[in-house]
C-alpha positions as CSV (number, residue, x, y, z in Angstrom):
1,X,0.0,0.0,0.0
2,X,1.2,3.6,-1.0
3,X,0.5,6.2,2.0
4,X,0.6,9.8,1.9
5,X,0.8,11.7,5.4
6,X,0.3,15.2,5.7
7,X,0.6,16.2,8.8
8,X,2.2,19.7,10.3
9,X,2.8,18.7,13.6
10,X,5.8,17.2,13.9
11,X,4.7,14.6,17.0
12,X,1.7,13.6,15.2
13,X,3.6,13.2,11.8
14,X,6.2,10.9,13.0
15,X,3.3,8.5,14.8
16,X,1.9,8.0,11.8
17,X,4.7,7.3,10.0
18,X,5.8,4.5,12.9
19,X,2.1,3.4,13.1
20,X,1.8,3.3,8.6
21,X,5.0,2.2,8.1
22,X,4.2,-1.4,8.6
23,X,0.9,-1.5,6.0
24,X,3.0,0.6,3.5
25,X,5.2,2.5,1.9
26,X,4.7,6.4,3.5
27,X,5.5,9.8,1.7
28,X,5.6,12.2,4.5
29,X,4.7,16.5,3.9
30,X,4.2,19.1,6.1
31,X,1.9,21.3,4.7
32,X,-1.0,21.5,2.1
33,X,1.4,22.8,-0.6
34,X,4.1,19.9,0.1
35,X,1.2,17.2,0.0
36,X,-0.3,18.8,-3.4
37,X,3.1,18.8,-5.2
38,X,3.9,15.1,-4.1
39,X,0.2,13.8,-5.2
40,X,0.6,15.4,-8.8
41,X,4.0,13.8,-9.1
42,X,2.8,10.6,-8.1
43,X,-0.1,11.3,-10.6
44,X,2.3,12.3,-13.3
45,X,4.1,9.3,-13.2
46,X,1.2,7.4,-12.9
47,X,1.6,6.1,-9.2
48,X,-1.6,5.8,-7.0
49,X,-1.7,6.8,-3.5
50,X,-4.0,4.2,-1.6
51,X,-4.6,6.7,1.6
52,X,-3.7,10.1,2.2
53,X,-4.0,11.1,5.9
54,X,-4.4,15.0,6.2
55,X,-4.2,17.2,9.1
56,X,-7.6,19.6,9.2
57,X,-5.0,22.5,10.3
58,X,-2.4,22.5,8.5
59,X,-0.5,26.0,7.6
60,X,-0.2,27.5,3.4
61,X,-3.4,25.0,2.5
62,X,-5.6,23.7,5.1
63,X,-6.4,19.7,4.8
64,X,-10.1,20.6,3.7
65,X,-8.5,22.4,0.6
66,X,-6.4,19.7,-0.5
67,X,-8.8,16.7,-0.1
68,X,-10.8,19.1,-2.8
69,X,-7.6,19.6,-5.0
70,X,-7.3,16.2,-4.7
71,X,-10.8,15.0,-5.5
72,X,-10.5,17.6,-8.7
73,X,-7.1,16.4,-9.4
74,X,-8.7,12.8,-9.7
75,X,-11.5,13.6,-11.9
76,X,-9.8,16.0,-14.0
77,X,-7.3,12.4,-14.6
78,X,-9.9,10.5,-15.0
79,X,-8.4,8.7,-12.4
80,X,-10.4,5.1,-12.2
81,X,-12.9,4.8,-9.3
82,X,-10.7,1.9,-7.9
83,X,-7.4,3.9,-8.3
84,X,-9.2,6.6,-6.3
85,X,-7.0,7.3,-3.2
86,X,-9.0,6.8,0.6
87,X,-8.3,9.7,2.8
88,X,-8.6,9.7,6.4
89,X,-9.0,13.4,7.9
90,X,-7.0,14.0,11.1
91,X,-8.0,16.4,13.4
92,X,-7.6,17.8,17.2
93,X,-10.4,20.1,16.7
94,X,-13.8,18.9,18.4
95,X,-15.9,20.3,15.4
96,X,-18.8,18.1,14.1
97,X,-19.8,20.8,11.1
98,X,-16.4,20.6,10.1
99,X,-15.6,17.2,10.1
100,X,-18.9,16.0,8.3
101,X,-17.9,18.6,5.6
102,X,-15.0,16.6,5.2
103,X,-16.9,13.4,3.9
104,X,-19.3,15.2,1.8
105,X,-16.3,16.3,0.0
106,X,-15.0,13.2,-0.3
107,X,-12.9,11.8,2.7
108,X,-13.8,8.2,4.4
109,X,-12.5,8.5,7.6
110,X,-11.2,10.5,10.2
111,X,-9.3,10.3,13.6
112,X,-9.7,12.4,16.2
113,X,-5.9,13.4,18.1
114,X,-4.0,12.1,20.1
115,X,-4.8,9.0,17.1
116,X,-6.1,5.9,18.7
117,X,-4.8,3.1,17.4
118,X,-7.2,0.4,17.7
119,X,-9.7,3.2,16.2
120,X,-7.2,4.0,13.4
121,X,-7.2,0.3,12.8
122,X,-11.0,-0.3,12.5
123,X,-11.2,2.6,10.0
124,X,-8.3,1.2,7.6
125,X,-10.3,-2.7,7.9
126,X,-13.6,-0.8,6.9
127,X,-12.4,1.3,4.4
128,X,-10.7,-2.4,3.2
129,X,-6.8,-1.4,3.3
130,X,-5.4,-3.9,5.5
């Protein structure tokens, strides 16, 4: 599995990377910008990421904003439905409204910081990546 994490705090970026590591192979960014220009490489040569985690907060381009990009980026690519990346939303923020705008844009998931593991784990078994 290909795993992109885009995730400003640096804590929280290097869990995931220890907790992802062992389903996958994991690009690691640190801000919207970072994450975007990674995805359209990956696009460009024709690699699929099969979940991006991104941070709600995140400085330059907030999460929200990217999973758009990246839902446009898809479509404009004609990306195939299958080939469609899952994203996971992480967030510390205890906003309902914001999270559920999340999945109406397009994300599957979300965790709620600090990540719990078992919870993380559930998500990536429903969303069928491990």
């Amino acid at each position: 599995m290909r795993i992109l994490i885009a995730e400003d705090d640096y804590v929280s970026r290097t869990f995931l990377y220890k907790f992802l590591n062992k389903y996958g192979e994991c690009d690691v960014t640190v801000d919207g910008i970072e994450a975007l220009e990674v995805f359209m490489m990956a696009l460009d040569e024709g690699i699929y990421y099969d979940l991006v985690c991104l941070d709600i907060m995140m400085p330059e381009v907030d999460g929200i904003n990217v999973l758009k990009t990246i839902r446009i980026l898809e479509q404009e690519r004609k990306v195939p439905e299958e080939k469609k990346c899952k994203i996971i939303m992480t967030t510390a923020l205890n906003s309902t409204d914001k999270v559920q705008s999340t999945f109406e844009i397009g994300a599957q998931g979300f965790a709620v910081k600090p990540i719990d593991v078992d919870k993380f784990v559930d998500v990536l078994k429903k969303l069928n990546l491990v």
